[in-house]
C-alpha positions in Angstrom: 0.0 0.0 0.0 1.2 3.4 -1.0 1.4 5.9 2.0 1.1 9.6 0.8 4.1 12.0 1.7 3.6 14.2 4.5 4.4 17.7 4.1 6.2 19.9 6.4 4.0 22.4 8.5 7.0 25.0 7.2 6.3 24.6 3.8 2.2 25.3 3.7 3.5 28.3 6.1 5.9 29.9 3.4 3.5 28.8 0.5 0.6 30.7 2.2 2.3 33.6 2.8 3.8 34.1 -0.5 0.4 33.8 -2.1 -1.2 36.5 0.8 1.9 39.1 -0.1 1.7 38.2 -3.7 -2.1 39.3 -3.4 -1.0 42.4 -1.4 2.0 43.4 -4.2 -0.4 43.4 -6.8 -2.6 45.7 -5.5 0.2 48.4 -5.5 2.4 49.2 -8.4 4.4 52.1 -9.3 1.3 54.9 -9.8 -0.1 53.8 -6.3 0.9 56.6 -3.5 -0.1 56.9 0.5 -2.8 58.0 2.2 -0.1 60.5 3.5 1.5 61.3 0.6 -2.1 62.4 -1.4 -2.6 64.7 1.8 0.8 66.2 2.0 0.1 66.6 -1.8 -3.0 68.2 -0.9 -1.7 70.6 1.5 1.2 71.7 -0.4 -1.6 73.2 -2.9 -2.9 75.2 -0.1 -6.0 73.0 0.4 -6.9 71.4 3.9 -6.6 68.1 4.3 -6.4 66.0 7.6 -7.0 63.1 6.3 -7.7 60.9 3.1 -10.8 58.9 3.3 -10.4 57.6 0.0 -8.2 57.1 -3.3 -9.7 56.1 -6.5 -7.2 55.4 -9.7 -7.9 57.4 -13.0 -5.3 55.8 -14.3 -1.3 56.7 -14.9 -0.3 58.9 -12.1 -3.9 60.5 -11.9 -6.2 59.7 -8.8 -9.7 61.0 -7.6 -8.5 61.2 -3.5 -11.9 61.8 -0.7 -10.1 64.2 1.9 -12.4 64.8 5.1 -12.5 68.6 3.4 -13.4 67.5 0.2 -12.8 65.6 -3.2 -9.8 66.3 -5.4 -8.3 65.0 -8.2 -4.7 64.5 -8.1 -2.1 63.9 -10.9 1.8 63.5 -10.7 3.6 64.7 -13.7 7.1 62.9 -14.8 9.3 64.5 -12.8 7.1 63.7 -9.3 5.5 67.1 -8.6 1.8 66.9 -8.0 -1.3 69.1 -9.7 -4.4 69.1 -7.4 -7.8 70.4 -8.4 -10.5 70.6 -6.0 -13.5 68.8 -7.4 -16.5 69.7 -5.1 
């Protein structure tokens, strides 16, 4: 009779977590920036914000960010300097 292999604990441990922070890396990428980074973006175009509530991708480099103060939508040109328009 064939007896199947046992696996080591370790293994389905590493496996698992590579998948989770595989799942985690692919929902950032190079256009993706901080909660804190859109609000110091924010506040650097004379606009309050305390915090972000919420980011929404426009696509490359351009994001529709929920500030407790309002909505904006942020872009970030080539050289990393931000344009922020208040929305609402």
């Amino acid at each position: 009779m064939h007896k199947p292999k046992q696996q080591n604990p370790g293994s389905m441990v590493l496996f698992c977590s590579l998948i989770i922070g595989g799942l985690f890396s692919a929902q950032t990428s190079a256009t993706d920036v901080s909660n804190g980074e859109m609000a110091g973006a924010i506040r650097s175009a004379d606009y309050p914000c305390a915090q972000v509530l919420k980011i929404d991708s426009k696509g490359n480099n351009a994001w529709l960010v929920q500030c407790n103060s309002g909505k904006f939508s942020v872009s970030r040109d080539q050289d990393g300097n931000f344009e922020v328009i208040q929305t609402d």
